[in-house]
N, C-alpha and C positions, 0 to 999 in steps of 0.2 A: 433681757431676752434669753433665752433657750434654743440653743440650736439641737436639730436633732437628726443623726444618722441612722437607720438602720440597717444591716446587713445581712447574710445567710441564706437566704431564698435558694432557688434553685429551680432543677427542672427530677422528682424524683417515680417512685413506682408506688403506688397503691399498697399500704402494709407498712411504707419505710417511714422515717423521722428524720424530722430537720430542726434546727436550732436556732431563732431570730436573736440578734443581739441589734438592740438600741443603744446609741452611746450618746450622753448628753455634754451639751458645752454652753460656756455660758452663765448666765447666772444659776450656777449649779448650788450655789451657797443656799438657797431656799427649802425650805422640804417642801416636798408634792407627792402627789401620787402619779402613778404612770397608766395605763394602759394601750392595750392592742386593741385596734378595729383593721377589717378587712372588708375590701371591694372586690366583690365578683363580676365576672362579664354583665354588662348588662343591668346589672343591680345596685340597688343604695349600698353607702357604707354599713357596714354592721358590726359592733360593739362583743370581742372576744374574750376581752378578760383585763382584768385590775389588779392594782397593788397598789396597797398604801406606803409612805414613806419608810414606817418600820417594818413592812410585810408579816404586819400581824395582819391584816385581813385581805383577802382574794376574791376576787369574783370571777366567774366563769359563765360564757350562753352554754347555754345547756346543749346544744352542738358541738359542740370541743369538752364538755367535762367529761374527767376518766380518762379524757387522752392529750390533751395540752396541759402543762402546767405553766405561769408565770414565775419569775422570781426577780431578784434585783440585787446588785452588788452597789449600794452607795459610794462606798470607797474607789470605785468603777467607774462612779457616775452609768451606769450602764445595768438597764432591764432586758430579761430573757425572756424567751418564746420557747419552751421545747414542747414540739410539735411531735407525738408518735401516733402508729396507727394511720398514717393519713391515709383521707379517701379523696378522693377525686372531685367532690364537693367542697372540699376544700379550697379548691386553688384557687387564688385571688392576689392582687395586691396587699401586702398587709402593711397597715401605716402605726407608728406609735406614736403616745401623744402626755402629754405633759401636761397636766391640771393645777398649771399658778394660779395660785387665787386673784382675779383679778384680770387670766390671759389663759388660754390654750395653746399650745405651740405641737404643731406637728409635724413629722417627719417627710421625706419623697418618697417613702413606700421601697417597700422591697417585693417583687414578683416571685410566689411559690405555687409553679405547676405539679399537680400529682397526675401523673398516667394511670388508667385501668388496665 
């Protein structure tokens, strides 16, 4: 299994950035790929961006590209969220998740509010 913590959220102002760190524990010995999805009031989860084990490839929803990037520190066990620009549409639970071949493991979410 894969446990997984995320951190960083916040409560901030429309324009700033913030920084998600995911730490994994666990059977970290596997490579996977990671990513971020985030829940808005109200709405389904929805799928914000990826990393493969070597972070040679990324993905991004086109609602966060240009202003989220992913990244990951293996040696860390732990994938990042930097979040700039944010708008207010943004704010949501954002949960990270872990792609075992075989399982999905995912995190309790961390809450980032953006004010206008």
């Amino acid at each position: 299994q894969v446990h997984l913590v995320e951190s960083g959220g916040g409560l901030v102002q429309a324009g700033d950035s913030l920084r998600l760190s995911c730490a994994a524990s666990g059977r970290t010995d596997r490579r996977y790929a990671m990513a971020w999805f985030r829940r808005a009031p109200g709405k389904d989860r929805e799928f914000v961006a990826s990393i493969t084990w070597s972070s040679g490839t990324t993905g991004y929803a086109d609602s966060v590209k240009g202003r989220f990037t992913i990244s990951r520190d293996n040696a860390k066990n732990t994938v990042y969220l930097q979040m700039n620009s944010l708008k207010p549409e943004d704010t949501a639970v954002y949960y990270c998740k872990a792609n075992v071949p075989g399982a999905d493991y995912w995190g309790q979410g961390t809450q980032v509010t953006v004010s206008s």
